[in-house]
Each structure stands twice: as structure tokens, then as C-alpha cells.
C-alpha positions in Angstrom: -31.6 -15.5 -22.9 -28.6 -13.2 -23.7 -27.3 -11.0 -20.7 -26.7 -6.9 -22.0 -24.5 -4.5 -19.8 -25.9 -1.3 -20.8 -22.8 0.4 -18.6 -20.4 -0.5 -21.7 -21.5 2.1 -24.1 -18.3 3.4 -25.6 -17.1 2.8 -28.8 -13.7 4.2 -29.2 -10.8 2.4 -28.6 -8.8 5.4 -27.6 -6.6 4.7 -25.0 -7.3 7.3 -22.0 -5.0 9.2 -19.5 -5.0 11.4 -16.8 -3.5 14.6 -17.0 -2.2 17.1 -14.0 -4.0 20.3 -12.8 -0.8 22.2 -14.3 -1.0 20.1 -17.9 -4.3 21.0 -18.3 -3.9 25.1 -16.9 -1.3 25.3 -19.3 -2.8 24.0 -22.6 -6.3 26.0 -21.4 -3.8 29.0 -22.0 -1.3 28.3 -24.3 -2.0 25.2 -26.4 0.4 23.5 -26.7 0.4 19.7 -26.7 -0.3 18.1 -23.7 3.1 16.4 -21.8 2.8 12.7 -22.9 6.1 12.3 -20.8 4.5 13.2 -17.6 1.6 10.8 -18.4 4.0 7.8 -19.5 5.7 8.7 -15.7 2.8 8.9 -13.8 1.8 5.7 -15.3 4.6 3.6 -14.4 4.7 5.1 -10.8 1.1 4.5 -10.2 1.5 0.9 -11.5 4.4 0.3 -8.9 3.2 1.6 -6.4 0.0 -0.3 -7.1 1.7 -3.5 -6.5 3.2 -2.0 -3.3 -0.6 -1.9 -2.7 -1.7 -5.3 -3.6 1.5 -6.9 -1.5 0.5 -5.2 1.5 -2.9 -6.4 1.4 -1.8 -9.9 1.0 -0.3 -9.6 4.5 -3.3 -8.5 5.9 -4.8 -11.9 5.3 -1.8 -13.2 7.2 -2.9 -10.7 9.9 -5.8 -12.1 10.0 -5.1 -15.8 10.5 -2.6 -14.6 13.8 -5.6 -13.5 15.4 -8.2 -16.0 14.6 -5.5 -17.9 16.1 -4.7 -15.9 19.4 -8.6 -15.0 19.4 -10.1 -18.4 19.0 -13.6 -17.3 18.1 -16.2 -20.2 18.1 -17.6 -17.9 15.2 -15.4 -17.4 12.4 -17.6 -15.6 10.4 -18.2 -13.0 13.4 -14.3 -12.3 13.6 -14.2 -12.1 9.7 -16.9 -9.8 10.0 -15.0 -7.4 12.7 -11.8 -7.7 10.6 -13.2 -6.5 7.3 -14.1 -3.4 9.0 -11.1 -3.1 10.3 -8.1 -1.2 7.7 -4.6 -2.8 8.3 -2.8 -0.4 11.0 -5.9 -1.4 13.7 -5.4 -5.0 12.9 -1.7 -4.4 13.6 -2.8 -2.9 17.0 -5.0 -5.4 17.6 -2.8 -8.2 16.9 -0.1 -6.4 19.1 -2.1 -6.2 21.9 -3.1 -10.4 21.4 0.3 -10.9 21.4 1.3 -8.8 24.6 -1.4 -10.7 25.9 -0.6 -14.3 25.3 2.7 -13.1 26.5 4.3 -14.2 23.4 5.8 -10.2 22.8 9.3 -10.6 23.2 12.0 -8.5 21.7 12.8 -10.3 18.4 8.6 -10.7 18.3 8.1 -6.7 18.9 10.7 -6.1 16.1 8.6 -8.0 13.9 5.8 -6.1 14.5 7.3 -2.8 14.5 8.6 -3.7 10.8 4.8 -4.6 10.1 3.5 -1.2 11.3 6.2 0.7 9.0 5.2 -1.6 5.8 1.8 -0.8 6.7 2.4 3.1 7.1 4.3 3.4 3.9 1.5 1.6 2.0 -1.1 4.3 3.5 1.2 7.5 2.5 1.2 5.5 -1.0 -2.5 5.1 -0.9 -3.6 8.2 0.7 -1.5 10.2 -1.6 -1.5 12.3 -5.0 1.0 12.3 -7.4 2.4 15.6 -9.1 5.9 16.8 -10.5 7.8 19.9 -9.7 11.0 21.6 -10.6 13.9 20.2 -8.1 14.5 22.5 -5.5 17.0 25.2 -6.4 16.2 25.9 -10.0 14.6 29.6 -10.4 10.9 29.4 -10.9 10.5 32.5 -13.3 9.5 31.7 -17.0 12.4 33.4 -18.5 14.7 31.9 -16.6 13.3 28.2 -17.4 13.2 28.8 -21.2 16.5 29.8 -21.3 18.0 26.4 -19.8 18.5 23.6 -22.4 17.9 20.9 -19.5 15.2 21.2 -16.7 14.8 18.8 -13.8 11.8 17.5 -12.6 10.4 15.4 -9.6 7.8 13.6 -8.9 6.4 14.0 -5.0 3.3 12.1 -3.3 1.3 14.5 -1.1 -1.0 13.1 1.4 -4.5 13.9 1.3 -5.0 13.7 4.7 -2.2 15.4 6.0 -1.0 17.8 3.4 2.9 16.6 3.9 4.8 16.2 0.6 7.8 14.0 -0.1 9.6 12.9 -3.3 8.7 9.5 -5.0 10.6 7.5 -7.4 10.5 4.0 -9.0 13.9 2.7 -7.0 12.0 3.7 -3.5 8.8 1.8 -4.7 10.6 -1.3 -5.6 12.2 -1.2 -2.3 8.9 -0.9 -0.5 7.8 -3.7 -2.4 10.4 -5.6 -1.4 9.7 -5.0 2.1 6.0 -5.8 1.7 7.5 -8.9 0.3 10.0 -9.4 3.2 7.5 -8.5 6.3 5.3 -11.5 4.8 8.2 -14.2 4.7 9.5 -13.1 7.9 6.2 -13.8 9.3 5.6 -16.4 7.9 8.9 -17.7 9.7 8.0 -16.6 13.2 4.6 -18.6 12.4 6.3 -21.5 13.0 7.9 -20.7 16.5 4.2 -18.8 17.4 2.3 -22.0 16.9 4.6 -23.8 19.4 4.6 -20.9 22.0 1.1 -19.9 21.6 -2.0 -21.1 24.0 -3.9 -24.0 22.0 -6.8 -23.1 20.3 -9.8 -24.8 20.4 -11.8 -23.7 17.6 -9.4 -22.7 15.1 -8.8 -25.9 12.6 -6.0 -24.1 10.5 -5.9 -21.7 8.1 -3.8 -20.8 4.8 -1.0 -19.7 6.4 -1.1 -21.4 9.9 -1.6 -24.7 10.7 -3.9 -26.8 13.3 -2.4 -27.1 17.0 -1.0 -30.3 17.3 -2.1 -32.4 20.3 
């Protein structure tokens, strides 16, 4: 018996894109062809700061392993459960607050999780936000004035949703942050091996991905 997605209904192979609010005002108006250069930009920056994304999330799991750790549950599944309800800044408090706890919140360990917290910020304000381009501060807005320069200079800002607060963007930024995302995870990786030494034995937890078993 042959399985049929009905949801796959389209035919064309016409590759599809998202336009801005201003591309499409304009052409409404004026008609002229839409700005394939915005689109190829937006493109690349969203793909970036996609992988800014996907890094991030990676050291959630990380997170995660720290507290089942710290935590100890005799239910795994009952923690998993809490913690996939959980975005990544509450597991941060949380785990900070384990930590503080198990008195194992030192200097060089509050560092560590301070670093966390801003990877973890920066990957909200890049989830959370909207992409649009703008003239670069400084250049006249009028019409007359913009058709009369042979060069115009654009930027692309993120605003978030949530807060309304705008800030420029740009693809030497986004591979920093993803090198940071990248950087918070083999730092902690590092301090994992000093936490498992210093931290109260578990008796339930029987290692993990990232952690390993107490030994005796």
C-alpha cells in the first residue's frame, strides 16, 4: 500500500523569496522590478544567523546534562520533561542557582556562566528579531536627493519583536557570534571536567553525552 502526502501539491519549481514591506510598497506603486540584491542579502544573513541558532541550541543539551547532574532526579524523564518547557535563559538561571547551591560558584565558574547568559541573549535578539535595510544614518531621506547620488549606502538592522529596539546586523558580527556559541560550548565542556570532581556524587545519574558517571 503506497503512502500519498496530499500537502505537496505544487508543481512549479520556481524558487521562492521573501520580499520587504518597502520592496513590495514600492513595486505596488511604481513597478519596477523587485530588489533581487536585498533578497540575495537577506538570504545569506538569515542563513548565518540560523547557524548562530542551531549552535546555541546544541549547548542547551549541555545545559541540560549539568543539571541532571547537580539535580539527580530518580526520574529522568520527569526532569526532561521540566526542561523542554523550559527556553534556554531559565535553564541558565536554573543551573546558576544549582551551582550556587552545591557551592561550586566560584569566580572563574560565575564567569563562565555570565559568558553563557550573553551567548544565550544574543541568540534571542537574533531569534526574536526582523530583518530590514535602511539608508546609513546621515544620508538625506528626500527622493530627489537619493536619485541624484551615483552611490547609496544601505544597512541591514534586526529589530526585536518584543522590544521594539533596533541595531545594525552584518555577516562579520554573526560569524563572531557563532564563534562564541562555539567557544561557550568547549569552554564548558572544559570546566566539566573539574565540576565532576568538585561536585556532590550523584546517585542516579549514570552519565550522559557530555558528562560522565561519578567515579567511586
Amino acid at each position: 500500500m503506497g503512502v500519498i502526502s496530499v500537502c505537496f501539491d505544487d508543481p512549479s519549481d520556481e524558487e521562492l523569496s521573501v520580499f520587504s514591506g518597502s520592496d513590495l510598497l514600492v513595486t505596488h506603486y511604481d513597478g519596477p522590478d523587485l530588489d533581487w540584491q536585498e533578497v540575495a542579502e537577506r538570504s545569506e544573513l538569515d542563513k548565518r544567523r540560523g547557524l548562530v541558532i542551531a549552535q546555541v541550541a546544541v549547548v542547551e543539551d549541555l545545559i541540560d546534562e549539568f543539571l541532571a547532574y547537580l539535580l539527580d532526579p530518580a526520574d529522568p524523564a520527569e526532569l526532561a520533561s521540566k526542561l523542554d518547557a523550559m527556553t534556554i535563559v531559565p535553564r541558565i538561571a536554573w543551573l546558576r542557582s544549582q551551582l550556587k547551591k552545591a557551592q561550586l560558584l566560584d569566580d572563574e565558574t560565575k564567569a563562565l556562566i555570565d559568558e553563557l547568559d550573553r551567548v544565550a541573549g544574543r541568540r534571542n535578539e537574533l531569534a526574536h528579531g526582523t530583518l530590514q535595510w535602511r539608508l546609513v544614518a546621515g544620508q538625506s531621506r528626500l527622493l530627489r536627493d537619493l536619485l541624484s547620488r551615483r552611490e547609496i549606502e544601505l544597512e541591514w538592522i534586526i529589530t526585536n519583536r518584543r522590544t521594539r529596539s533596533s541595531q545594525r546586523i552584518t555577516m562579520l558580527e554573526l560569524r563572531q557570534d557563532l564563534y562564541d556559541a562555539t567557544g561557550i560550548f568547549t569552554a564548558m565542556l572544559g570546566y566539566a571536567e573539574a565540576f565532576v570532581e568538585r561536585a556532590p556524587q550523584p546517585t542516579h545519574f549514570k552519565g550522559g553525552r557530555y558528562l560522565g558517571a561519578p567515579t567511586p
